[in-house]
C-alpha positions, 0 to 999 in steps of 0.5 A: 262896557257899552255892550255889558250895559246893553245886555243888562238892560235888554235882560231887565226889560225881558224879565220884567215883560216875561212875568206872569206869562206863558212859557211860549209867549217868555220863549218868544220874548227871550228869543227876540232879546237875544237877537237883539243882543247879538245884533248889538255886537255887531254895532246895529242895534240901540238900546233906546229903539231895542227896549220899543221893539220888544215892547211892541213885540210882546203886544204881538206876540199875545195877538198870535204873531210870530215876530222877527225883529230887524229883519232885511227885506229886499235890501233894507231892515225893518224893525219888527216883521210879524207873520200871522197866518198868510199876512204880515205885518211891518211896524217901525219905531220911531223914537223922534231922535233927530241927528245933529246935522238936522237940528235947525229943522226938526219938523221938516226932518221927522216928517220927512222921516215918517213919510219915507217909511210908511211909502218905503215899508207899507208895499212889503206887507199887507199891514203897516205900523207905526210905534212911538212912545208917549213922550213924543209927538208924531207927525203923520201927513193928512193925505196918508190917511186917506184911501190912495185912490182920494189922494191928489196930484198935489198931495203926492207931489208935496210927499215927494219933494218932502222925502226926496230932501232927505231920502233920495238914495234910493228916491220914492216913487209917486206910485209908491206915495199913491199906494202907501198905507199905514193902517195901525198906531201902536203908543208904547210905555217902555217903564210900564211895558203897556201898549196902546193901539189906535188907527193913524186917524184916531192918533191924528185927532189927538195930537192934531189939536195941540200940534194945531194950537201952536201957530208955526206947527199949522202948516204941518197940520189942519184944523179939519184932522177932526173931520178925518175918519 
């Protein structure tokens, strides 16, 4: 039953992302809806994060990608690899699901989550983004938004002992905290289909002011996000 479910929503949301476009850019959704619903018999995919993938795979396809979704990359999926002349392209979903065993510390969890896959994923392509609805508010830490070589010591360190809380199997690197980047923030609105794309910066003065005016959130944020460019 869970399966028919799947299939029927993943059918509605391509159909409705199909309208009114080329018959490439419908093949191309189509194709990518059907591997995700082969991906789902296998019990690896979910409808929440599927319907964003496609969403966002849509807004690539228009920009002349050629997109493959979950695809495996020296032992670990990526959840859109998308290839446009000789560069690629990662982006990871992020829906802000937190699993039970963490619901006692949901800030720590996420923003622990969020920099293992910008440190993890950014080393396998020229391109890294992060894609997320509206209704959630993401937390990039500052030091990712700057150039790696003006990234400090303490910085690095502090990435570090965050991602290893949660993410020690394998652990990140300092190296790979020091290379990371994330260059792209891709907003995604499931019921309408629309994508907004905005640099990590421009994301974090948006959501820093309020993330800022609540006072247990200021640690995970500064007051001088505004100043980052």
């Amino acid at each position: 039953m869970a399966s028919q479910h799947f299939e029927r929503d993943i059918n509605h949301m391509v159909s409705k992302l199909c309208e009114d476009e080329s018959t490439y850019v419908s093949k191309e959704i189509k194709r990518l809806g059907e591997s995700l619903v082969s991906l789902h018999k296998k019990n690896l995919v979910k409808i929440n994060h599927s319907v964003m993938e496609l969403v966002c795979a849509k807004h690539l396809v228009l920009d002349g990608y050629y997109v493959e979704v979950e695809k495996i990359l020296n032992k670990i999926s990526c959840d859109i690899y998308a290839r446009k002349g000789l560069g690629a392209l990662i982006v990871e979903i992020e829906t802000g699901y937190i699993p039970p065993e963490h619901a006692l510390h949901p800030l720590t969890y996420l923003k622990a989550r969020i920099a293992s896959k910008i440190t993890r994923y950014s080393g396998y392509a020229e391109k890294f983004g992060l894609a997320v609805p509206p209704h959630y508010t993401m937390i990039i830490p500052l030091a990712f938004l700057k150039p790696p070589i003006d990234r400090t010591k303490e910085e690095i360190a502090e990435i570090k002992t965050l991602c290893d809380l949660y993410y020690s199997n394998p652990p990140v690197s300092f190296d790979e905290i020091r290379n990371a980047r994330i260059h792209t923030v891709y907003i995604l609105d499931v019921e309408s289909g629309a994508v907004k794309e905005m640099e990590p910066s421009t994301y974090m003065k948006m959501t820093g002011y309020i993330l800022y005016e609540v006072e247990g959130l200021r640690s995970y944020v500064s007051s001088k996000v505004a100043k980052i460019s």
